[in-house]
N, C-alpha and C positions, 0 to 999 in steps of 0.2 A: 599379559603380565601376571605371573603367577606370586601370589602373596600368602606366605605363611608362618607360624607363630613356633618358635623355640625357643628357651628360657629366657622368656620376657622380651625376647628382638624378633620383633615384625621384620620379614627381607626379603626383598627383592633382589632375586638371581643369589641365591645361597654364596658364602661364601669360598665356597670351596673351588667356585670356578672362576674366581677373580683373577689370581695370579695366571689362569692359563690366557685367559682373554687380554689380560693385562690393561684392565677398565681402572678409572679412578673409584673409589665409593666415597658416597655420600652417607653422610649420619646424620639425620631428622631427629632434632629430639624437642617433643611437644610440649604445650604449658601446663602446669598443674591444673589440676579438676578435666584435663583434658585428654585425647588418645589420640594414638597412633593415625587413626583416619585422618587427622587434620591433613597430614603430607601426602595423601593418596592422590591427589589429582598432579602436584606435583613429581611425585616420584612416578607416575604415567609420564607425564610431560619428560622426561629425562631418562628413561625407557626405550630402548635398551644399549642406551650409552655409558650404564653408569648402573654401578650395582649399590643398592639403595637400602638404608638401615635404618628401622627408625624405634630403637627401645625404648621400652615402658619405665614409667620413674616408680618409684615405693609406691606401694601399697599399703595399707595396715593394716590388719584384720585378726581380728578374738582378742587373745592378749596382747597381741601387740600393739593396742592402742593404749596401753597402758605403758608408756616406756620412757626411759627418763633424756629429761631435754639435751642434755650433753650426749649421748649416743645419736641424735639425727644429723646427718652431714652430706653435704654436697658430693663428698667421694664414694659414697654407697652406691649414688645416682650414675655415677661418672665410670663406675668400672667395666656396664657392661660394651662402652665405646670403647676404653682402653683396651679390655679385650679380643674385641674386632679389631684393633689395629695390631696390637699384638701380635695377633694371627696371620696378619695380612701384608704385604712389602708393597701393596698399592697405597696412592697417594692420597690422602683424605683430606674431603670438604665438610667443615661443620657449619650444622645449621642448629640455631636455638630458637625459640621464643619464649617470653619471659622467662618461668623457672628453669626450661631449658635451655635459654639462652645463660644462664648462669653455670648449665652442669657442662655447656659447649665451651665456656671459657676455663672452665677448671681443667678436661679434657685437653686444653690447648696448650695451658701452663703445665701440667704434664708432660706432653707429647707432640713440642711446637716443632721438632725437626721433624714431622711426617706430617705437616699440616698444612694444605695446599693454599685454601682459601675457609675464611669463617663468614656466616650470612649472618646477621644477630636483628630480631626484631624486639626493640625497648627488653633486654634483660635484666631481670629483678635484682642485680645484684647492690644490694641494699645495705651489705655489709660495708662499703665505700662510705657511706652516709656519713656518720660518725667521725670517720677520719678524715672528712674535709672542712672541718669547723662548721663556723657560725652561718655561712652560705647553703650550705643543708642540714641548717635546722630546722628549719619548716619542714621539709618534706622527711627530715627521721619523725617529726614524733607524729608527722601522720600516718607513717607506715607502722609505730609503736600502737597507736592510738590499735588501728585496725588490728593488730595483731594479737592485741588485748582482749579484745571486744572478740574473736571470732576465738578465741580462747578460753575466756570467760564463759560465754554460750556455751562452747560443747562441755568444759567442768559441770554447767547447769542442767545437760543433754538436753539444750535447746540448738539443736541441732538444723534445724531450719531457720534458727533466725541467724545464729552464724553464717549459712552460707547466702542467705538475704544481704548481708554486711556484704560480704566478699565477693559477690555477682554484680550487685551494685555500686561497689567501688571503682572494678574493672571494665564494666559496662556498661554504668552510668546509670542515676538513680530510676528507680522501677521495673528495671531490666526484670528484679527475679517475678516481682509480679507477670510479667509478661509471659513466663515460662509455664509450658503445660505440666498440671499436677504432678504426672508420674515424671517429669525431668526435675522436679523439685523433689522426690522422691527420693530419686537417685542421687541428686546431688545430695541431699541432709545425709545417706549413708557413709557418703564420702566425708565431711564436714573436720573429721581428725587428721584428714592427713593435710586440711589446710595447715593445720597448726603446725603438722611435722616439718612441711615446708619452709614456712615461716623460722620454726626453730632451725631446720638446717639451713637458710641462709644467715642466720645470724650467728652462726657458731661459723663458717669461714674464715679463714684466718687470713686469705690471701689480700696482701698489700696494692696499696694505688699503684707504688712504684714497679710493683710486678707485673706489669700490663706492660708498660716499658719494654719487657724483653719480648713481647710478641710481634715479630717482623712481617708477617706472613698478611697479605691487604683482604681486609676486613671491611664490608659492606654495613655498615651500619641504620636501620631505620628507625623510623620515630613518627608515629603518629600526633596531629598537632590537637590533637583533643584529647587524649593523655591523661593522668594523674602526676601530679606537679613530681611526684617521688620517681617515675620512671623517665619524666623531660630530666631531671637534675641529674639521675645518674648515666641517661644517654649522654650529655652533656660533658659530663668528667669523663666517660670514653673515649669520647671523641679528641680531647683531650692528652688522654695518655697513650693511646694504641699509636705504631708508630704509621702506619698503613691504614690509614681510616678514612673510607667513602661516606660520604652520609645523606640522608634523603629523610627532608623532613614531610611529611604523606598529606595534604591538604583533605581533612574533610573524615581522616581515620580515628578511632581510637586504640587503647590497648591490645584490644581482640583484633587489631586487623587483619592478620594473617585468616581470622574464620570470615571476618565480615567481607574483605574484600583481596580474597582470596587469589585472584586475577593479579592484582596489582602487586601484589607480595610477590607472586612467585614468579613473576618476570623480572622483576629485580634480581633475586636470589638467582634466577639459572643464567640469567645473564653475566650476571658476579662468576657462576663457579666456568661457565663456558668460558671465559675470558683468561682464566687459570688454569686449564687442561691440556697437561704437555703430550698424554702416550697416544703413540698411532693408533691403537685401537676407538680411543673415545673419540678424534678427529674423526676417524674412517664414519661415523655416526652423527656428528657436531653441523651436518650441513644441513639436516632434517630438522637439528635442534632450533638453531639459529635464524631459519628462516622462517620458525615460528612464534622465536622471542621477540616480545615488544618493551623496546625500549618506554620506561616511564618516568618523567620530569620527574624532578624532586619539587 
């Protein structure tokens, strides 16, 4: 499998040879503070059935961390998939997890008549919160609380204890202590664009009831050791999408797709093998399939 990096989209089997192979692709899009590698073993696994994408969200860097909160938006995130399909008349499968599970559903609301199947692991979209009253209010002002706090910190350029906040919310308290120096490193330089993220989910504009028009069957997970704010709005998904599988993950939390990687992405390739109409990805689907394992919810 040969992998390589052009304007921000890692891909697998470029796409210039889609239309001739007539493959469906898949778009991988990873969670904040996170990269493209998470879907690597994945996008092997589904290799070379399926021409595989998996683009980078914002970055910030020099002045541009200096930018004002109404300019950060989920559609920045989202154009370089709209793109690829733009380009493309094959039939696309999105995959998110958390932030990207948010830029996979904006992607969808865009461009739901070329949208085969969506995989979503607990997506952060947290702009929901608020519009569903008194039922998530606990879990809005936890998500506020944090979003203050790891805010706050980098104003301070205490940038290591913001992303201490934000490591250890998502995976559970002491997580960041457990990280070796230079991965704390690495993440304090990152630390601004947690806040970007946070500011572009919350600037979203899109409605509950806009979930409603996406027909297209949607696999949904949820790990059951979680942050109450990502069970609450898996929940209202499940809810609104009209085509909604769900699988709540005994024993996962937030990061499961890194923790247990296995379990994730049997799910996921099973979800998108189930939804793969062209002769071409069949003529491959026999290899796939008898390597997918089915996992309980």
């Amino acid at each position: 499998m040969n992998t390589h990096h052009s304007n921000s989209i890692n891909t697998i089997d470029f796409p210039a040879t889609s239309a001739q192979k007539n493959k469906d692709i898949v778009i991988a899009l990873h969670c904040s503070g996170g990269s493209a590698r998470q879907w690597r073993a994945l996008g092997e696994s589904l290799h070379p059935a399926y021409d595989m994408f998996t683009p980078e969200h914002t970055t910030l860097t020099g002045s541009q961390l200096r930018y004002q909160k109404d300019m950060a938006k989920i559609e920045k995130d989202a154009q370089s998939s709209l793109d690829i399909i733009d380009q493309s008349s094959a039939r696309i499968h999105l995959i998110g997890h958390s932030y990207g599970g948010c830029v996979a559903l904006h992607v969808a609301l865009k461009r739901p008549e070329r949208i085969a199947s969506i995989s979503l692991y607990e997506p952060c979209a947290f702009y929901l919160l608020p519009q569903m009253g008194s039922i998530a209010l606990d879990a809005w002002r936890e998500v506020e609380r944090l979003a203050n706090s790891i805010k706050e910190h980098c104003r301070q350029g205490e940038t290591a204890a913001a992303m201490a906040a934000f490591i250890n919310y998502w995976s559970g308290d002491g997580a960041w202590n457990k990280l070796k120096s230079e991965h704390q490193d690495k993440l304090s330089t990152w630390a601004p664009n947690a806040v970007y993220a946070f500011d572009a989910i919350f600037n979203e504009l899109t409605k509950p009831s806009d979930f409603r028009n996406l027909g297209m069957p949607v696999v949904l997970m949820q790990g059951e050791r979680s942050p109450i704010s990502t069970q609450v709005v898996s929940a209202e998904l499940r809810n609104l999408l009209p085509d909604c599988q769900s699988h709540h993950l005994s024993g996962l939390g937030h990061m499961g797709p890194l923790t247990h990687a296995e379990t994730t992405n049997n799910l996921i390739r099973t979800h998108i093998l189930a939804h793969t109409l062209t002769q071409s990805n069949l003529a491959d689907n026999d290899r796939l399939t008898a390597n997918a394992v089915n996992v309980a919810a």
